[in-house]
C-alpha positions in Angstrom: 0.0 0.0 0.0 1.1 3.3 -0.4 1.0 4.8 3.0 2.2 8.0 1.8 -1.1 8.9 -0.3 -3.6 6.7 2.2 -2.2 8.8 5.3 -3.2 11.9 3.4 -6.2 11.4 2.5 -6.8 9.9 6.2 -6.0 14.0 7.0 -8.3 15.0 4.4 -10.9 12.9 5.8 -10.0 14.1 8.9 -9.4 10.5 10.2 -7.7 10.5 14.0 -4.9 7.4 14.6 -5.4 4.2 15.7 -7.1 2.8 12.6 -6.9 -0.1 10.4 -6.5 0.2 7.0 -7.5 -3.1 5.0 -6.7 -3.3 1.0 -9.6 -4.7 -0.6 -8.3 -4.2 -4.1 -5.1 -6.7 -3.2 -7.9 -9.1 -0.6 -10.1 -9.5 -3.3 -7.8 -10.3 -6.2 -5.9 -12.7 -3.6 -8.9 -14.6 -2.8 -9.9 -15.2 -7.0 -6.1 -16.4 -7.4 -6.5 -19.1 -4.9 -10.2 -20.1 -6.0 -8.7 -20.6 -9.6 -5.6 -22.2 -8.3 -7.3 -25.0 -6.5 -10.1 -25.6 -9.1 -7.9 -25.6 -11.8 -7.0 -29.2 -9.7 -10.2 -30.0 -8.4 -13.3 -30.5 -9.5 -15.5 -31.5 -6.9 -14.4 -29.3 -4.0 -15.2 -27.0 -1.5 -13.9 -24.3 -0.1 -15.2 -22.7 3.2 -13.5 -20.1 4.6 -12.9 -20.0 8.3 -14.8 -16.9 9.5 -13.0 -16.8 12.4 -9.9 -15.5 11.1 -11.9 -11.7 9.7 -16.1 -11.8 10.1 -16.0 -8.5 9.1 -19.5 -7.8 7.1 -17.1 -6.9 3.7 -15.1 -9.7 4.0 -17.3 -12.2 3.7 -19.5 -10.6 1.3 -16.7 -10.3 -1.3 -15.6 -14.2 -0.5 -19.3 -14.8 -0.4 -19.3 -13.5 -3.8 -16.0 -15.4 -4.7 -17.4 -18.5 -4.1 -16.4 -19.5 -0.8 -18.7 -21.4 1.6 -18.7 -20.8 5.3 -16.9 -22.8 8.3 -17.9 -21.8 11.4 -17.3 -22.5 15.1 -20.4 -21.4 16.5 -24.3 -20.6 16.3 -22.8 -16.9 17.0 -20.6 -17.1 13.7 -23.1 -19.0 11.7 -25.7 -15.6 12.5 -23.4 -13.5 11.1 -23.2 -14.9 8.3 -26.4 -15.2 8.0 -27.2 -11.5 8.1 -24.6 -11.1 4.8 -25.3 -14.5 2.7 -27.1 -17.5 2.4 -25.0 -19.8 1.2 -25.5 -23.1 0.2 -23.7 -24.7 2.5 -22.2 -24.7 5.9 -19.3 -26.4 7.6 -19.5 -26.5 11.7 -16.3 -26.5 13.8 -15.3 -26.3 17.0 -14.2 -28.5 20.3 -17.1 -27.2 22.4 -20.6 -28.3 21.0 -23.4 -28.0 23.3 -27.0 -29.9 22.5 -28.3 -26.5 21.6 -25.6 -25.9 19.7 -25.6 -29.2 17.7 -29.5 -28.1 17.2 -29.2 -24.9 15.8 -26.2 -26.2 13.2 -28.8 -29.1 12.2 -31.7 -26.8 11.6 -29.5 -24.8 9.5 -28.6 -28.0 7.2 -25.1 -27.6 8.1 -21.9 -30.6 7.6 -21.2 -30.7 11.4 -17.8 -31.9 11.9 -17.5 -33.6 15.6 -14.8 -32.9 17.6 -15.6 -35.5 20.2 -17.1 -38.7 21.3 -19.5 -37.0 23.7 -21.2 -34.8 20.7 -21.5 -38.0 18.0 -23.6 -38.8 21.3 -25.3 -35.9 21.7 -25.8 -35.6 17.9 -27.6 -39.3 18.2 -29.8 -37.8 20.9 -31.4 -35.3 18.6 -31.9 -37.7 16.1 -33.6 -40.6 18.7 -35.4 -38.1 20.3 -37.4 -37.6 16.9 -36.4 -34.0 16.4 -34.4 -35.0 13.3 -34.1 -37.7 10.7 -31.6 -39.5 10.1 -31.2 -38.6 6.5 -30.8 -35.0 7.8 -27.3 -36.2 9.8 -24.4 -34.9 7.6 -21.1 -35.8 9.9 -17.5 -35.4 9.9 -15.3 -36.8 12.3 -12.6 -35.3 13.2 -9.3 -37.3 13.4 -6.9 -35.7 16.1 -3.5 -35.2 14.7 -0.3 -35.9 16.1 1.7 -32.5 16.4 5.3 -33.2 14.7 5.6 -36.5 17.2 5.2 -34.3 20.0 1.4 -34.8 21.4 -1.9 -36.0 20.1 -4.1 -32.7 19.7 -6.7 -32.0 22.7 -8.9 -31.5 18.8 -10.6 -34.2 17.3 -10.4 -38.0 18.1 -8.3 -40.2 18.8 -7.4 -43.4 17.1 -9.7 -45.0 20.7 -12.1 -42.6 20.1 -12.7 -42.7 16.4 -13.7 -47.2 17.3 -16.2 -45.8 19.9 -17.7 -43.0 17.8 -18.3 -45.4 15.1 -19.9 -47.8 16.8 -22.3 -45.4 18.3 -23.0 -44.3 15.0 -23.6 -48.2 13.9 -25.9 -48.4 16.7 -28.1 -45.6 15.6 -27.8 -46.9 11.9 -25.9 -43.7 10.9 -23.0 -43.7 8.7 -20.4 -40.4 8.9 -19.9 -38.3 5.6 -16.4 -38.0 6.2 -13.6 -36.9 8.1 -11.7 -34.1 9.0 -8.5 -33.1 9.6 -5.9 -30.0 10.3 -2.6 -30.0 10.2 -1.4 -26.8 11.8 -0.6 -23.6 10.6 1.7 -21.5 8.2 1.8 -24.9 5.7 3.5 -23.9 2.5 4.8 -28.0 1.0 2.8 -31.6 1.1 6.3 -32.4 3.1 4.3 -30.6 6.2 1.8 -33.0 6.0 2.8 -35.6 4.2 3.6 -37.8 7.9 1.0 -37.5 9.4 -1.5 -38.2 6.5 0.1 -41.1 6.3 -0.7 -42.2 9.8 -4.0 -41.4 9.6 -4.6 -43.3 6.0 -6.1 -46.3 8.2 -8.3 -44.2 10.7 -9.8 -42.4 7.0 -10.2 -45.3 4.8 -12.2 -46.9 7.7 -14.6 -44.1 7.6 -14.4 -43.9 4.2 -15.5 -47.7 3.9 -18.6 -46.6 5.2 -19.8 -44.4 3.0 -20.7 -45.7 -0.8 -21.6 -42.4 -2.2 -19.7 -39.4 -1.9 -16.9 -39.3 0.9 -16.1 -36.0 2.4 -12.1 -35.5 2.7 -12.1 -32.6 4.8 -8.6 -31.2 4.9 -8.7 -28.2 7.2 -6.6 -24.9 6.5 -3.7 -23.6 7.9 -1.8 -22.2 4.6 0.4 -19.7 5.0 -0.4 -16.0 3.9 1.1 -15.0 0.4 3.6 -13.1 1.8 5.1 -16.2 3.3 4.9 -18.4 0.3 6.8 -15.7 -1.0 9.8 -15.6 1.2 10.0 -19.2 0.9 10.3 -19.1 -2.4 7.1 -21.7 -3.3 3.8 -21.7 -5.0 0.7 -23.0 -3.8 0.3 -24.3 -7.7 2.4 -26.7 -6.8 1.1 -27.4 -3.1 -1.7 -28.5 -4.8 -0.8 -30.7 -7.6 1.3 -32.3 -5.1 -1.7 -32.5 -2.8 -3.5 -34.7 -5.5 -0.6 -36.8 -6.0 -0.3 -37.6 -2.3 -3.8 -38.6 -1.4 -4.8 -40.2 -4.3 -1.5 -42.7 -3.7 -2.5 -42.8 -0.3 -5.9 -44.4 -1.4 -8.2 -41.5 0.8 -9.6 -39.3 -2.6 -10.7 -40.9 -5.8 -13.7 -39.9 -8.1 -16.2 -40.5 -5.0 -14.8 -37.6 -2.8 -15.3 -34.4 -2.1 -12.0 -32.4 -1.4 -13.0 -29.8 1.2 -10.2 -26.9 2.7 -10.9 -24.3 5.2 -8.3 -21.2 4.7 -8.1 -18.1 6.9 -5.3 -16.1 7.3 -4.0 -16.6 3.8 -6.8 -14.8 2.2 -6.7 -12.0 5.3 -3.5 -11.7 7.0 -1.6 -9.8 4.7 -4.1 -7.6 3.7 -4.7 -5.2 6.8 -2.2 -2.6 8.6 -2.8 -1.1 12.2 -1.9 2.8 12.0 -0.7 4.3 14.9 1.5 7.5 16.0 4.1 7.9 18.7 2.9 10.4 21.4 6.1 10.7 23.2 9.8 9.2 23.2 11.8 8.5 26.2 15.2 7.3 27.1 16.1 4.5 30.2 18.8 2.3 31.5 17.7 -0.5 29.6 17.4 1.0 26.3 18.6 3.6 24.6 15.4 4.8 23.0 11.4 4.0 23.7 7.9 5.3 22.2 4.9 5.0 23.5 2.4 4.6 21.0 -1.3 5.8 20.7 -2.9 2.1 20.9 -2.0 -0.9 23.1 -1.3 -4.2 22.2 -4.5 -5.4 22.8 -5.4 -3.9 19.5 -2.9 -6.4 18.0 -2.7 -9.4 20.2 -0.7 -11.5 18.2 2.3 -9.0 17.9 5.0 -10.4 20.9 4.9 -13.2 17.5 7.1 -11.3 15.4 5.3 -11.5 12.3 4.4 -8.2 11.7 6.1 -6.5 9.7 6.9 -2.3 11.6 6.9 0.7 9.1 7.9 3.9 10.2 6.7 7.6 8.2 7.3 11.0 9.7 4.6 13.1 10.3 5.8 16.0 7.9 7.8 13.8 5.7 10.8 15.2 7.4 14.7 14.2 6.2 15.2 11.0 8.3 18.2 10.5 10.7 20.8 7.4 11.3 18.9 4.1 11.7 18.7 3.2 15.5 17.4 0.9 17.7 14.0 1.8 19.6 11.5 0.1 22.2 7.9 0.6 20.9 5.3 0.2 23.9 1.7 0.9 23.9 -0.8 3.3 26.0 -2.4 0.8 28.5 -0.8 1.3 32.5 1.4 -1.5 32.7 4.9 -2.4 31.9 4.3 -5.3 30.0 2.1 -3.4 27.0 5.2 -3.9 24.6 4.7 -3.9 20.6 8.9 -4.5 20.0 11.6 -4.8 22.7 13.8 -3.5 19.7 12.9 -2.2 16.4 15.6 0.0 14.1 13.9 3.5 12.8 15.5 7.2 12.3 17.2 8.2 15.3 15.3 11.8 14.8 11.8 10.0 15.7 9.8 12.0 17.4 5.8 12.6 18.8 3.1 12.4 15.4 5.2 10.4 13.6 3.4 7.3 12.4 4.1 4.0 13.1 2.6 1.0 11.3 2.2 -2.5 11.7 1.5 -4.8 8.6 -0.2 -8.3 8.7 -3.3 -7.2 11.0 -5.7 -9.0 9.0 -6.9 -12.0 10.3 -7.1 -12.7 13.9 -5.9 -9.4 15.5 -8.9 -7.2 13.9 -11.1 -10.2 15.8 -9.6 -10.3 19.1 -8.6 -6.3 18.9 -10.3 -5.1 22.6 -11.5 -2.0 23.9 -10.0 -2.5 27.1 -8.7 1.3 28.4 -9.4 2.9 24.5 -12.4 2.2 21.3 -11.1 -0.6 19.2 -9.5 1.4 16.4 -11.9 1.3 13.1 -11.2 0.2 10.0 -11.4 1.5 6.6 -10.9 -0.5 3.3 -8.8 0.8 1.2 -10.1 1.1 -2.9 -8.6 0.8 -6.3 -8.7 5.0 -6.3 -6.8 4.9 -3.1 -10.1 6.2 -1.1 -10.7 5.1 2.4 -14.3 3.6 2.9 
């Protein structure tokens, strides 16, 4: 984006630091690239975008629009979405499903994907207790993956679990759609899944016995943003012509299934900036050089992570000083409301100037707080450079 020309016409507007500023222009054309990247492969697929990542009204209207289906976490999220689409149909997450919960996902005709042997159950209650058929059950189970060797994932169900869900399902005479699986986050090759598929082949082609019509291979998310892919030099072309390879060897997609994939963050993250000014700069022991910023970190949680990328602009476009190192705090009362320990900008820094943060747009514009300030607003950014 060019700040430069966005942070004037914020003056024009008369627009007052902290805000976001998101860049529909790039968000949009980003979320057609990867719709035509992963059809280009596959046919029967679909792709639900997880709206926990950015629910913002405009976001999921242009994806909407795109042709992205929904996967949601709760009965909150699915009436959102609600009030912006109706789409044809809905994928329900989530490790914490309640019976009125499971109730209001089934009225809505939505795949439910359970996370645990005590919702299957719950599930089957509805369905013995008359309130739904049988034929209106569409379930996937989720298989809990096995973090890098580490642990088995509180998510999902275990290899134990999986044999008792089943057989309550047997019981009842109902037969899962599918499974489902994620593999973690910021996945850019087949390599970073390629394991643990592997391990999980029997656990899917069990389920996938079951079924004689269409099996549901539910594959989660977790890609990384572009601008990862990027510095990794790799495509996500290739991700998924090596994707087809894999499980079709594997045995767990064929002609019978439908691929599903739940991204987030690659189709947000890189598409937001937080805007902020320095109110004051300071000097101590244990740094040379500190600012205290107009926001606090609670309007970009995630930022101790170190993926944010920090920009610096003087106010009045002033000739920049030496490159030095600087502490950027925020505005809440306590000593821990740190953005950067150390971050390198003009030594000749000084109160108005703006500092920015890239790669707000997924989960920091949802958890963002209004803890001691408003939750800064945002404004989307158009092809004319306009703020909106």
């Amino acid at each position: 984006m060019n700040y430069r020309k966005l942070l004037d016409v914020a003056k024009e507007q008369n627009r007052k630091t902290p805000f976001y500023i998101f860049d529909q222009e790039q968000f949009e054309k980003n979320a057609k690239l990867f719709v035509k990247t992963w059809r280009e492969t596959f046919s029967n697929l679909d792709i639900a975008y997880s709206v926990k990542t950015n629910k913002n009204p405009r976001v999921i209207e242009v994806l909407n629009q795109v042709g992205f289906l929904p996967e949601v976490c709760s009965p909150f999220e699915l009436e959102a979405i609600m009030q912006v689409s109706k789409p044809s149909r809905v994928y329900a997450d989530g490790p914490a499903k309640e019976v009125e919960d499971l109730r209001v996902f089934m009225q809505r005709g939505a795949h439910i994907q359970a996370d645990s042997l005590d919702e299957v159950e719950r599930l089957i209650g509805l369905v013995e207790s008359g309130e739904f058929s049988k034929e209106q059950v569409k379930l996937n189970l989720r298989l809990a993956v096995n973090h890098k060797g580490a642990f088995i994932s509180r998510l999902g169900l275990s290899e134990a679990e999986l044999d008792m869900a089943l057989d309550v399902l047997a019981q009842a005479n109902v037969k899962p759609a599918g499974v489902h699986i994620h593999f973690g986050k910021n996945i850019t090759s087949v390599d970073d899944i390629r394991g643990e598929l592997a391990r999980l082949q029997p656990q899917i082609l069990k389920v996938k016995s079951l079924q004689k019509a269409e099996f549901v291979l539910n594959l989660g998310g977790g890609f990384a943003s572009p601008s990862v892919w990027s510095s990794r030099d790799l495509k996500m072309s290739d991700y998924v012509r090596d994707l087809k390879v894999l499980i079709e060897s594997l045995g767990v997609y064929d002609g019978s299934t439908r691929l599903v994939i739940e991204p987030g963050r690659c189709l947000t993250e890189d598409f937001a900036s937080l805007v902020t000014k320095i109110t004051c700069v300071k000097s101590r022991d244990y740094t040379n050089r500190l600012a205290i910023l107009n926001t606090g970190t609670n309007s970009i949680r995630s930022v101790m992570a170190g993926a944010h990328n920090v920009v610096y602009l003087p106010y009045d476009y002033k000739v920049e000083g030496p490159i030095a190192d600087c502490a950027l705090f925020g505005a809440n009362c306590y000593e821990a409301d740190i953005f950067r320990s150390e971050v390198q900008i003009p030594d000749t820094a000084e109160s108005g100037d703006y500092i920015i943060f890239e790669r707000c747009g997924s989960y920091d514009l949802e958890t963002a707080n209004s803890w001691t300030r408003e939750v800064p607003p945002v404004y989307f950014r158009d092809s004319d450079d306009q703020l909106g």
